[in-house]
Kinemage of the C-alpha trace (Angstrom):
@kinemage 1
@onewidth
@group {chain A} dominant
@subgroup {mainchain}
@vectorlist {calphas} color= white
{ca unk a 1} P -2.810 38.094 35.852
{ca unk a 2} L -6.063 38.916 37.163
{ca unk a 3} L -8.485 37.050 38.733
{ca unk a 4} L -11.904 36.916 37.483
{ca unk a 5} L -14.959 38.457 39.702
{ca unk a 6} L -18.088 36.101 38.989
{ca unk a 7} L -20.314 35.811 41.860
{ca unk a 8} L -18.380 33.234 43.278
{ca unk a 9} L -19.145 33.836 47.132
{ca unk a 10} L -22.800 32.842 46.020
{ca unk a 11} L -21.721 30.248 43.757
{ca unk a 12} L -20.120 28.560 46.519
{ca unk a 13} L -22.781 28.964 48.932
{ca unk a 14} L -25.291 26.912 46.937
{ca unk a 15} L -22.073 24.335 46.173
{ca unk a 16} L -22.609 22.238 49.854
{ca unk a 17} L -24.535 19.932 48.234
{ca unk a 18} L -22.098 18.673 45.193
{ca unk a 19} L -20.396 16.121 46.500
{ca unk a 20} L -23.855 13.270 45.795
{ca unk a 21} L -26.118 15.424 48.461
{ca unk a 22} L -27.704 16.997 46.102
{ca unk a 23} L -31.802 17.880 46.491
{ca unk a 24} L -34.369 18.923 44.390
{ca unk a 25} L -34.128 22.456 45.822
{ca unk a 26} L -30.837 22.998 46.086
{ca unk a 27} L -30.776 21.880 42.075
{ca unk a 28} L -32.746 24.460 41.700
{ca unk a 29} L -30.933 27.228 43.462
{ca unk a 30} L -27.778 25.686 42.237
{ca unk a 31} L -28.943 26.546 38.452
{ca unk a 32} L -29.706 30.215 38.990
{ca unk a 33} L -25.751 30.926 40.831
{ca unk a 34} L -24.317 28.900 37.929
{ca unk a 35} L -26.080 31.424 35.046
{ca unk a 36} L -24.418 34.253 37.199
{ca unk a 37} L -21.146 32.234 37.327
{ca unk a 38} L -20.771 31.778 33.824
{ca unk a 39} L -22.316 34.835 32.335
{ca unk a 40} L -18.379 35.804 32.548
{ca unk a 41} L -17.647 34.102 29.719
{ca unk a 42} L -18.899 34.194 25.963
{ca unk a 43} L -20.019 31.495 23.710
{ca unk a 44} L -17.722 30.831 21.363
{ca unk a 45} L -17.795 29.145 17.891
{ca unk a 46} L -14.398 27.875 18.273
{ca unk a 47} L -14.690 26.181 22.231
{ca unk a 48} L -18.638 25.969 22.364
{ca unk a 49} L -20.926 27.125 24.789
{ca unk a 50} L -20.073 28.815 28.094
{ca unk a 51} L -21.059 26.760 30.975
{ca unk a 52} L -20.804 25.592 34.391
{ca unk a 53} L -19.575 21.735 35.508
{ca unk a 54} L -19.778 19.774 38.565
{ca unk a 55} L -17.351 17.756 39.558
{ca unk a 56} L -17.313 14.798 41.816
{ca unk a 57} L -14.033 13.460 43.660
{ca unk a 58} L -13.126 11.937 46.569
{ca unk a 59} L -12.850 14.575 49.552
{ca unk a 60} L -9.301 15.930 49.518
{ca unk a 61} L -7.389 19.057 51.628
{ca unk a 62} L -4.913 20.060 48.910
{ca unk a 63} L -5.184 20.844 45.525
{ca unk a 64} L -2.435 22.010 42.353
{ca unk a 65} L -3.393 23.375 39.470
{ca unk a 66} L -1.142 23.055 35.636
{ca unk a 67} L -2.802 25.104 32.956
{ca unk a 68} L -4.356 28.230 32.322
{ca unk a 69} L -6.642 27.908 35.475
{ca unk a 70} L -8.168 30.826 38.165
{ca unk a 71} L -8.765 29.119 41.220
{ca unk a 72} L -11.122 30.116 43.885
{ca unk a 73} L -11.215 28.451 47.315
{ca unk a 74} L -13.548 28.931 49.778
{ca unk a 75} L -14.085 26.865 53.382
{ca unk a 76} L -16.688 24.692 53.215
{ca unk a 77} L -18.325 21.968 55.394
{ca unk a 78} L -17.710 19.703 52.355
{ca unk a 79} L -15.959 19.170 49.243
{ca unk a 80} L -16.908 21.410 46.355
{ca unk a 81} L -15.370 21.474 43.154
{ca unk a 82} L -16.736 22.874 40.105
{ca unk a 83} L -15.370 24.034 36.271
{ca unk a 84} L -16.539 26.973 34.867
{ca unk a 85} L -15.368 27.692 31.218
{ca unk a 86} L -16.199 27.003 27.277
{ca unk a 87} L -17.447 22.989 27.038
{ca unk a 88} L -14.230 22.349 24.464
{ca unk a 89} L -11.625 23.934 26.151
{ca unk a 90} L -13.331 22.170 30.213
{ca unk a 91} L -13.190 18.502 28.265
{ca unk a 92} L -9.040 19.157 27.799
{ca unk a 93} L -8.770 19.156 31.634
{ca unk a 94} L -8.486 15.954 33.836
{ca unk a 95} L -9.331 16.257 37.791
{ca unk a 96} L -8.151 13.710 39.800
{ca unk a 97} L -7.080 12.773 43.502
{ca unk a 98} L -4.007 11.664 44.649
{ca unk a 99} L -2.322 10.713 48.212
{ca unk a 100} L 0.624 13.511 48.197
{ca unk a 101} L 3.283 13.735 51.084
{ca unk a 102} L 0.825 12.415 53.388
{ca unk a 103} L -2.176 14.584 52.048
{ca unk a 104} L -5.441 14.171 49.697
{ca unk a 105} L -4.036 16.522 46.423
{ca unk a 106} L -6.712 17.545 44.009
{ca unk a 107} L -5.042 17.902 40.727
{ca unk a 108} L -6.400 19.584 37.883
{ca unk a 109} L -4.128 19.554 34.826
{ca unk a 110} L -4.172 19.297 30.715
{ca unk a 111} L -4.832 15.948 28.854
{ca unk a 112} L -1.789 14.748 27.362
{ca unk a 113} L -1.208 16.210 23.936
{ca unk a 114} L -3.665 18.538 24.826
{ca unk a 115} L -1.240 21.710 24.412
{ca unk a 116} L 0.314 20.346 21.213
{ca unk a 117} L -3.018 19.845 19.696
{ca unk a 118} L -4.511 23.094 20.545
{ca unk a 119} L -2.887 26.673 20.878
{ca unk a 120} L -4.857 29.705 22.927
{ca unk a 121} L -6.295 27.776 24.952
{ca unk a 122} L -8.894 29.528 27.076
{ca unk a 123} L -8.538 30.273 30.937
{ca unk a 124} L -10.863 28.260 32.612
{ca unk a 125} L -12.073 29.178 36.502
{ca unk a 126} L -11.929 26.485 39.106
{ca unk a 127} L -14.271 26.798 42.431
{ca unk a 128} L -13.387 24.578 45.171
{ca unk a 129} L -14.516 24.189 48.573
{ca unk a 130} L -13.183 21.291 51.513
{ca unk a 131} L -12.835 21.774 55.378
{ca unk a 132} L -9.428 22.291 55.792
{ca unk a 133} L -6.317 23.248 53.302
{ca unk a 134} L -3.121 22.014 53.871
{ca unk a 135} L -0.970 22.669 50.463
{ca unk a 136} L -1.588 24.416 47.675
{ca unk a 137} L 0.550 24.208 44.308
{ca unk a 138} L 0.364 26.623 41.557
{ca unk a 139} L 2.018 25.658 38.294
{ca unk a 140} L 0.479 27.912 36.582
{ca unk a 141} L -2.426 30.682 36.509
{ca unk a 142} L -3.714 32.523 39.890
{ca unk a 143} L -5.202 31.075 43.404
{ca unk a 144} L -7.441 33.587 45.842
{ca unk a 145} L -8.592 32.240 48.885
{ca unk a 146} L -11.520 34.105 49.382
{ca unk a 147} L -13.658 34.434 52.831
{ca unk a 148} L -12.113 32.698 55.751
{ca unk a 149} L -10.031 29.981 56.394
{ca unk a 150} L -9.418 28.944 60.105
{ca unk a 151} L -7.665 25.713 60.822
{ca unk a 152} L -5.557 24.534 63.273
{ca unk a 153} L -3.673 22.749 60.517
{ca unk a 154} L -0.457 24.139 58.916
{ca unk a 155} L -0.631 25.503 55.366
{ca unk a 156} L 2.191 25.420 52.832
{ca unk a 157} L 1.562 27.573 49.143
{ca unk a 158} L 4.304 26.809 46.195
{ca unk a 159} L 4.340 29.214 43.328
{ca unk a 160} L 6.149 26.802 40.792
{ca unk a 161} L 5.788 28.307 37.226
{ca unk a 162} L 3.801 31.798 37.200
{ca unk a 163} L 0.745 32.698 38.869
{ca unk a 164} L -0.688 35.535 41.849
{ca unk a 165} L -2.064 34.620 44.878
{ca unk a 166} L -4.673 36.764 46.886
{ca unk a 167} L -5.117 35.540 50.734
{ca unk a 168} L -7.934 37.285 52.573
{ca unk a 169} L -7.999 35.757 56.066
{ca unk a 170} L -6.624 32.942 57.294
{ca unk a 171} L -6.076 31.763 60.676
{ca unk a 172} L -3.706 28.495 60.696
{ca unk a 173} L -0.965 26.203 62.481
{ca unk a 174} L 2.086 27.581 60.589
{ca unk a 175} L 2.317 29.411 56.889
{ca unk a 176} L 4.929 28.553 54.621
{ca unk a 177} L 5.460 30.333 51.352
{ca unk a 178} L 7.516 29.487 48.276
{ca unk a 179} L 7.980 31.237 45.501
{ca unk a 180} L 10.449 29.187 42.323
{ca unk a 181} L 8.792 30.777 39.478
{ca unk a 182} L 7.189 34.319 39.143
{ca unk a 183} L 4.090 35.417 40.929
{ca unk a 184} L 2.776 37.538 43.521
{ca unk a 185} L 0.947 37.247 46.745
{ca unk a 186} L -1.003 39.642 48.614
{ca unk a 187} L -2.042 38.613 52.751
{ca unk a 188} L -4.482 40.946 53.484
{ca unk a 189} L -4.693 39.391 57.101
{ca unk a 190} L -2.608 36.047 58.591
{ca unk a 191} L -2.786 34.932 61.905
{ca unk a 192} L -0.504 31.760 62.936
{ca unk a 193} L -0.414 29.946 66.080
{ca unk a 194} L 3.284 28.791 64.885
{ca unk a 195} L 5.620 30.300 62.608
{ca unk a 196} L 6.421 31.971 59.149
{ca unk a 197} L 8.327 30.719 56.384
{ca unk a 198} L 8.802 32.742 53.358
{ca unk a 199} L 11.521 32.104 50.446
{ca unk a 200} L 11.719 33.635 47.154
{ca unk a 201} L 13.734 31.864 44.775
{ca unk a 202} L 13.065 34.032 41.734
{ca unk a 203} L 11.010 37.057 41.030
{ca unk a 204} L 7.920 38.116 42.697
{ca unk a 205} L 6.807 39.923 45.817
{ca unk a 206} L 5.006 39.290 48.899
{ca unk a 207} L 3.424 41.750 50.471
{ca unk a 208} L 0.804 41.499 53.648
{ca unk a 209} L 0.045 41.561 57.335
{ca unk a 210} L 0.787 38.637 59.321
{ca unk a 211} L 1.133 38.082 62.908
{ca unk a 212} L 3.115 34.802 64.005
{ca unk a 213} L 5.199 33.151 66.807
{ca unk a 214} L 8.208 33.328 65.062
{ca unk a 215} L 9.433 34.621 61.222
{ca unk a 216} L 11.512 33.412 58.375
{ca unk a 217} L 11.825 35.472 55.691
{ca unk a 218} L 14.338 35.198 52.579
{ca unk a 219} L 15.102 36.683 49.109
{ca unk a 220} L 17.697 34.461 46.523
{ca unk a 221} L 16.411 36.147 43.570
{ca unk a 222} L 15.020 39.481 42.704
{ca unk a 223} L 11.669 39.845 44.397
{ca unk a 224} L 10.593 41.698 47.443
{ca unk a 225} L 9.172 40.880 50.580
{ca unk a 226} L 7.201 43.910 52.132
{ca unk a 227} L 5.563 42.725 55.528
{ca unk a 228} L 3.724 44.935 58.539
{ca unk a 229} L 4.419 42.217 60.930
{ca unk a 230} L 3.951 41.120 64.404
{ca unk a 231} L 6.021 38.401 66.066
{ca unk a 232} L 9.029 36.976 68.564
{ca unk a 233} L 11.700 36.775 66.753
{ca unk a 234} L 12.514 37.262 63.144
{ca unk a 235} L 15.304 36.147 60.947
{ca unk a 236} L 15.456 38.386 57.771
{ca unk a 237} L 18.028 37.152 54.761
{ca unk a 238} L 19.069 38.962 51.303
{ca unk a 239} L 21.150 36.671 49.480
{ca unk a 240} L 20.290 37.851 45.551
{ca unk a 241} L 19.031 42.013 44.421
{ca unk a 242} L 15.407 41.307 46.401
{ca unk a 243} L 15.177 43.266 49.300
{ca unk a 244} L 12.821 43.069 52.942
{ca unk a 245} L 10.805 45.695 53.880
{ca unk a 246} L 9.652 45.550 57.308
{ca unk a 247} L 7.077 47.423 59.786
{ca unk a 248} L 5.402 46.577 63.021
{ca unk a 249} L 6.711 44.671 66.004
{ca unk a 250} L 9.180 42.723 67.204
{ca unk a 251} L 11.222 41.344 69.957
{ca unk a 252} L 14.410 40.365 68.100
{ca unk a 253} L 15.494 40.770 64.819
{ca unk a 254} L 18.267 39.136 62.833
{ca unk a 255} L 19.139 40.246 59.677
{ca unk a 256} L 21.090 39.982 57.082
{ca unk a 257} L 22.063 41.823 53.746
{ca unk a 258} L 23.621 41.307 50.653
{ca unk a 259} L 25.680 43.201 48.559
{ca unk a 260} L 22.768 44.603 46.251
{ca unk a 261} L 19.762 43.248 48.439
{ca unk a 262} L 19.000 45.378 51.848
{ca unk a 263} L 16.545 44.684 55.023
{ca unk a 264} L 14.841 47.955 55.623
{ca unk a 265} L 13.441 47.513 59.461
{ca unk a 266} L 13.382 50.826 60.502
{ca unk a 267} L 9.385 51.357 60.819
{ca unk a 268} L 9.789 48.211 63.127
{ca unk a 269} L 9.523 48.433 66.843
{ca unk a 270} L 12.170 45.916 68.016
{ca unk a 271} L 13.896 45.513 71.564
{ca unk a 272} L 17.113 44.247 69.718
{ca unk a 273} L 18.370 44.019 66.056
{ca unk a 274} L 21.467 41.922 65.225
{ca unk a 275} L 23.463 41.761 62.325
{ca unk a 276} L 24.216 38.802 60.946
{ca unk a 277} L 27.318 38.108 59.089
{ca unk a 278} L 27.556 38.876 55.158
């Protein structure tokens, strides 16, 4: 799945002022970005008019999304969150916020019935915005976190169902990255004060650059993990067909294979590599 390109860098920009702060000028500007925003999308007879929706919630630093949804997140200096899409197929969706594990989740999902009433429903594009992002949840559709995101927080990204996920630049506390479904996720650059925690559990790849403290990466399914990586020491597990694909730098490595998964680390500078037991 792709993720739709729609101007949302300037979207977001004029979005600061969403959340009740609203002036006469930023109204204004607001109304030009969200023509450019949903010129994406056509007007159809069957879900109505293409348009662009504000939403206001209570301020929240983690968000999952159930449906046929593209998410964009961007760091903001407040929360942002608006719907772009067809007006029928935006009023099937319910946004709400909920205390999660200790954190403020922003859930976006389908009314109930909605799916058994209506078939094809269209994807619709979700722009948020907060200070900081602790957890993300995708049970279905794709997540890019565009810009930067720099935090001393630690952030944790699920992949339950299917869905992609593009990560630009983040700077955070620890990154933790599970995959239970099937999706992919491109790190174009990850830097973490603490460690790395990647599992796969079923298919998908991860591939990126990351440099960490320390590194956990696994395969139980079929996916792969392909990482140009820079930390202490790194534990590297095959326990399904997936295999690890590793470049960069590292002072010890401990690896393990399976009997039809392998961990490639020979483009890896290391000062020791031990095997672990099969």
């Amino acid at each position: 799945m792709n993720i739709r390109t729609i101007g949302i860098g300037m979207v977001l920009a004029a979005m600061i002022s969403s959340c009740g702060q609203q002036t006469n000028n930023a109204t204004e500007k607001k109304s030009k970005q969200e023509v450019k925003a949903v010129s994406e999308y056509l007007d159809s007879s069957r879900w109505g008019k293409a348009m662009a929706k504000d939403v206001e919630v209570d301020d929240f630093d983690a968000f999952k999304s159930e449906g046929n949804i593209e998410v964009v997140f961007k760091q903001t200096d407040v929360c942002v969150v608006k719907t772009v899409g067809h007006e029928k197929s935006l009023a099937l969706y319910e946004v709400d916020v909920k205390e999660v594990n200790g954190n403020r989740q922003l859930e976006v999902r389908l009314k109930d019935g909605a799916e058994e009433k209506y078939d094809n429903i269209p994807t619709i594009t979700l722009l948020l915005g907060a200070p900081i992002l602790k957890e993300v949840v995708v049970a279905n559709g794709d997540v890019e976190l565009k810009g930067s995101l720099i935090q001393n927080e630690d952030l944790a990204m699920y992949i339950r169902d299917e869905g992609d996920v593009i990560i630009k630049d983040i700077e955070v506390g620890s990154l933790k990255m599970v995959i239970d479904g099937k999706g992919d996720v491109t790190i174009k650059k990850a830097k973490c004060d603490g460690d790395l925690d990647m599992l796969i559990n079923d298919e998908g790849d991860i591939e990126g650059k990351v440099r960490c403290k320390d590194a956990k990466l696994q395969t139980n399914g079929s996916g792969t993990i392909d990482l140009n990586l820079k930390c202490k020491e790194l534990t590297a597990i095959c326990n399904g067909r997936g295999d690890i694909e590793l470049k960069g730098e590292c002072a010890v490595i401990k690896k393990k294979e399976s009997a039809f998964g392998s961990v490639d680390s020979r483009k890896m500078i290391a000062d020791n590599v031990i095997l672990l037991e099969k």
